[in-house]
C-alpha positions as a printed NumPy array, in Angstrom:
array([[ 35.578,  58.355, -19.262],
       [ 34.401,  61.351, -21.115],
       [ 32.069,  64.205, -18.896],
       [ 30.722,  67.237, -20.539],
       [ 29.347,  69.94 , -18.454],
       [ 26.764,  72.426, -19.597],
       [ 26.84 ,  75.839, -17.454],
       [ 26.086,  79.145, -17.734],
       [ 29.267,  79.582, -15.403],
       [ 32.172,  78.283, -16.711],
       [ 34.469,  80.049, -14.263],
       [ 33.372,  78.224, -11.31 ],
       [ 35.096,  74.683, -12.593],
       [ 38.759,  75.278, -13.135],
       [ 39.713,  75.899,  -9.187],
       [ 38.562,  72.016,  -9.154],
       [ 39.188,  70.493, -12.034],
       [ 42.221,  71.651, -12.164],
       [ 43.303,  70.15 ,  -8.855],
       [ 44.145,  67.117,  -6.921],
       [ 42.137,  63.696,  -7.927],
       [ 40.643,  64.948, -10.867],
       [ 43.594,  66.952, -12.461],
       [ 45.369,  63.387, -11.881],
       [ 42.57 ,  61.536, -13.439],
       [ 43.007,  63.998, -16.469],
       [ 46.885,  64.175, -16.38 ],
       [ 46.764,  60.22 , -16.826],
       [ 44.172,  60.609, -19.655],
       [ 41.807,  58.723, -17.567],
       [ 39.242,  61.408, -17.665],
       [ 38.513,  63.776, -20.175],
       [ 36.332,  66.974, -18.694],
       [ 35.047,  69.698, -20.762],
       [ 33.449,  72.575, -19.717],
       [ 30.656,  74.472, -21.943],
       [ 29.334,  77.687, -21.445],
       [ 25.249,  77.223, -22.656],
       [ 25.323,  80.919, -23.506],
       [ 27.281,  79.744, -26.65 ],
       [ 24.204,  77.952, -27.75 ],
       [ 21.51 ,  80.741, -27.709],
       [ 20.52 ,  82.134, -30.848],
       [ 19.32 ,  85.352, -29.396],
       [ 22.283,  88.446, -30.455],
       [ 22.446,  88.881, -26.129],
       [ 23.138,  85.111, -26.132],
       [ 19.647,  85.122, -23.675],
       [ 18.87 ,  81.356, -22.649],
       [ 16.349,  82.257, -20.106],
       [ 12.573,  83.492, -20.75 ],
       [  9.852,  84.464, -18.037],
       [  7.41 ,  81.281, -17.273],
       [  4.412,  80.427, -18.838],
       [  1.899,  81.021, -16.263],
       [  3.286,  84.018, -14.494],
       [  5.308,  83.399, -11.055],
       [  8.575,  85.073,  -9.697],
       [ 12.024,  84.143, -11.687],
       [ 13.528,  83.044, -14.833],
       [ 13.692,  79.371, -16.315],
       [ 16.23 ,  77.993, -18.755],
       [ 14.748,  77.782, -22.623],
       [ 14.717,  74.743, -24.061],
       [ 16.474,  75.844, -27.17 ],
       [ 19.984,  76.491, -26.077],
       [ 19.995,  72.604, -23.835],
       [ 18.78 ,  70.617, -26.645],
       [ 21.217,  72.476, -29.291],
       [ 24.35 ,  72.101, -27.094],
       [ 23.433,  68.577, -26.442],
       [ 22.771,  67.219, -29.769],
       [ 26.183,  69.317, -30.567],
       [ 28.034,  67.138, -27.848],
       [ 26.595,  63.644, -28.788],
       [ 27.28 ,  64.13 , -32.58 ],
       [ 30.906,  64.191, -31.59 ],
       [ 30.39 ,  60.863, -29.243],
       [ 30.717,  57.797, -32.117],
       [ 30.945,  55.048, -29.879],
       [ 28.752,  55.127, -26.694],
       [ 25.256,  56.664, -26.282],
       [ 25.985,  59.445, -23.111],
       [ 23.835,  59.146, -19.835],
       [ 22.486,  62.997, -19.355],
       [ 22.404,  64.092, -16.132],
       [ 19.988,  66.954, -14.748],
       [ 21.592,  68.6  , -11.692],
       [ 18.393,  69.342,  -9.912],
       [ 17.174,  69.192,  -5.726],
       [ 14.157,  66.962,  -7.148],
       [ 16.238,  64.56 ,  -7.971],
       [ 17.66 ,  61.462,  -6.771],
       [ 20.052,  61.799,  -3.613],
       [ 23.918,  61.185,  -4.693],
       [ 25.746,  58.776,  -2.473],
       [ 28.207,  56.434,  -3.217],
       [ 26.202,  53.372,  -4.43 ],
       [ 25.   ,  56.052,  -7.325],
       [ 28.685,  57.337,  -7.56 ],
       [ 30.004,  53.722,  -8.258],
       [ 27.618,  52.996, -10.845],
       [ 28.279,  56.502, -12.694],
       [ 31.911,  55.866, -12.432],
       [ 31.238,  52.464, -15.102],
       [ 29.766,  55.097, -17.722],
       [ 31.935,  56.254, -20.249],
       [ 30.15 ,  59.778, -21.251],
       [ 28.496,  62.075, -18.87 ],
       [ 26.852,  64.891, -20.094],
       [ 25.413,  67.204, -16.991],
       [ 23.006,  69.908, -17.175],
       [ 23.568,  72.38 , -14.304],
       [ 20.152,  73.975, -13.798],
       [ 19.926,  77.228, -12.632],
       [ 17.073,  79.985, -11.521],
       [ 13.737,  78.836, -11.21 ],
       [ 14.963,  75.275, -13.124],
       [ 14.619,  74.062, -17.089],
       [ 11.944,  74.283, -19.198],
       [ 10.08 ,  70.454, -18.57 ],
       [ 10.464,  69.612, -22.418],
       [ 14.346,  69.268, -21.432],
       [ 13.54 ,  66.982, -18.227],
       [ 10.888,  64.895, -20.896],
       [ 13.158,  64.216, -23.808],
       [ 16.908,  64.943, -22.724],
       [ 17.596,  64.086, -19.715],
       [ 18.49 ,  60.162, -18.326],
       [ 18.686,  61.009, -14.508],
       [ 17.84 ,  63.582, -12.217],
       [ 20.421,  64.005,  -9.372],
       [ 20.762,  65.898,  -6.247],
       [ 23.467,  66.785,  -3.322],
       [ 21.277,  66.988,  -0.765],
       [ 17.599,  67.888,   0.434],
       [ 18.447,  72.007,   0.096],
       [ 18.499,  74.504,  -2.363],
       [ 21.344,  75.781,  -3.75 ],
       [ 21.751,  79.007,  -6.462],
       [ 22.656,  76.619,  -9.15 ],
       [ 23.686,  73.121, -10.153],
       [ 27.543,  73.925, -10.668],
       [ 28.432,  73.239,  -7.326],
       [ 26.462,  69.831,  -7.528],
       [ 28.062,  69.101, -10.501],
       [ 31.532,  69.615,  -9.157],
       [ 30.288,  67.398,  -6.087],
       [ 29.294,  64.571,  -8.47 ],
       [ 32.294,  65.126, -10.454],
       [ 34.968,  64.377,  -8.025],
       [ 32.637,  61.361,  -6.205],
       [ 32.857,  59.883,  -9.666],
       [ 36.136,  60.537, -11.236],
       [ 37.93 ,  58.819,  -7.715],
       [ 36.34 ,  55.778,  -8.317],
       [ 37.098,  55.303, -12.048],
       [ 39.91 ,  52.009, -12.254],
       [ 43.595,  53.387, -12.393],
       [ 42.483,  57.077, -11.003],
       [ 43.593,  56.392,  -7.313],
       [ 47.712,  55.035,  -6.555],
       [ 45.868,  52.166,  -4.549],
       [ 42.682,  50.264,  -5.835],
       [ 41.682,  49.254,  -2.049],
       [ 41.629,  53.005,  -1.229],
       [ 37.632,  53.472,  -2.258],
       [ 37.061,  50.009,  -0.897],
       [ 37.796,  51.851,   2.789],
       [ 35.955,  54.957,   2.756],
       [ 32.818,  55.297,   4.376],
       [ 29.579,  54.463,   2.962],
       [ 31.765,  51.733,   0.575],
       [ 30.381,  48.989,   2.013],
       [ 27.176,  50.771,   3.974],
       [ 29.295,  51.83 ,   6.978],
       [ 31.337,  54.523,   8.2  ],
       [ 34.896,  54.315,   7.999],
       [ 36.837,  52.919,  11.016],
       [ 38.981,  55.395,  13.168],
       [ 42.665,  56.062,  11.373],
       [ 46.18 ,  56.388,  13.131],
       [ 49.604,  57.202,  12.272],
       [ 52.74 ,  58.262,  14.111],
       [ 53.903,  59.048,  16.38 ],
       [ 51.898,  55.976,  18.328],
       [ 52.499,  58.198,  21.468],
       [ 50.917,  61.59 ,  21.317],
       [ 50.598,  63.705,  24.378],
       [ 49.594,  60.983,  26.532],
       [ 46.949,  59.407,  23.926],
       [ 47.939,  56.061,  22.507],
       [ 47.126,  54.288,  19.18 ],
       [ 45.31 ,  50.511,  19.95 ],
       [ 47.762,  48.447,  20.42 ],
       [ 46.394,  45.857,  17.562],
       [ 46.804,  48.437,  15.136],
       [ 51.03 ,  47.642,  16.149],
       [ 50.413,  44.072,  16.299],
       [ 51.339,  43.153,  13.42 ],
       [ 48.461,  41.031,  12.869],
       [ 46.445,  41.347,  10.05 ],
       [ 43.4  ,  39.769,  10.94 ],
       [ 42.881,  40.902,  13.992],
       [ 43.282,  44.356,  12.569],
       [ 40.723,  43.435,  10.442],
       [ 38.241,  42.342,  12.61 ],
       [ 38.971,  45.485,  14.936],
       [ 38.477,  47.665,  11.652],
       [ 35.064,  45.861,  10.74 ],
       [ 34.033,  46.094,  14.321],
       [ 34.882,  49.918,  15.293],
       [ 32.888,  50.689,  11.785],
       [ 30.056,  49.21 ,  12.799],
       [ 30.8  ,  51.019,  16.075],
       [ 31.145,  54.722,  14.331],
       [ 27.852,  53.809,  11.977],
       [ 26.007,  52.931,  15.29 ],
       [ 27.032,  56.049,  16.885],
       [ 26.86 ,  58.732,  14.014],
       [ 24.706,  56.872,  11.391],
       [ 22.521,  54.633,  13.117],
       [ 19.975,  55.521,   9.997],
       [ 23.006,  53.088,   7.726],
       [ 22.57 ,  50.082,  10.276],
       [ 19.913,  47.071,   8.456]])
């Protein structure tokens, strides 16, 4: 998997990408990240990629110049597979991990992290594949989204994690929380683990996994229960 990121803060990325999951991911040459400044891509001698709106109104938007220039740039040097580009923007579509799984199968990213008052709408017409969001909030600007995204994608690309069933146990996998975890000592200041989690038994610890999920969901998430 390939992802290219388009900011006009390059700074912000290497404190994650360079860390845990993802610097594992790259270290294996599973994932390949890189990390453009848009700046780079404005013609204007102050490397300016923002104008005032047409229209009048408070703020700055993103020209549509410097986005279409660095993208074309980045797909010339994709061959192989056409990249899905991604639009970090609160209008768009609500990441969880159904849309993480599915981004995890492409194999080039390309993400726009908006900024200011948003992107001139000729980018959103003609560039971009998918909209995406964090959350229903507003945040300064998409590079903390896009680091978000990043790591709920790169864990679930095949080979990434030491154990393949790892994913397949964290909540909102399979539409539930996860189930409560224990580990030693089974004896801590009075409070016990269950005693089937010492059984031994693997299907009952199975079943009294599946049913303590449903349990959290029901509690916490009642919103996740069909």
């Amino acid at each position: 998997m390939r992802i290219d990121i388009l900011t006009i803060f390059p700074k912000m990325f290497a404190p994650i990408l360079d860390e845990s999951i993802v610097r594992r991911a790259k270290n294996k040459g599973l994932v390949k990240i890189a990390v453009h400044d848009l700046r780079g891509y404005s013609d204007d001698k102050h490397r300016k990629i923002d104008d005032r709106p047409f229209g009048g109104g408070p703020g700055m938007v993103f020209k549509p110049e410097p986005v279409f220039k660095a993208v074309a740039e980045i797909k010339s040097k994709l061959k192989k597979n056409k990249p899905k580009v991604i639009l970090l923007s609160p209008q768009g579509k609500v990441l969880n991990q159904k849309l993480a799984k599915e981004l995890s199968r492409v194999k080039n990213l390309i993400l726009i992290c908006g900024h200011y008052e948003g992107v001139d709408e000729r980018v959103r017409a003609k560039l971009v594949d998918e909209e995406v969001s964090i959350g229903d909030y507003v945040l300064t600007g998409g590079e903390l989204p896009a680091m978000v995204l990043v790591d709920a994608v790169v864990r679930l690309v095949k080979g990434v994690l030491g154990d393949e069933n790892s994913s397949q146990s964290d909540s909102f996998y399979d539409g539930l929380l996860e189930y409560p975890q224990y580990t030693r000592p089974a004896d801590f200041r009075g409070m016990k683990v269950p005693k089937v989690l010492l059984s031994g038994d693997h299907q009952k610890i199975a079943k009294w996994r599946r049913e303590q999920a449903l349990k959290v969901t029901k509690k916490k998430r009642p919103d996740l229960i069909k």
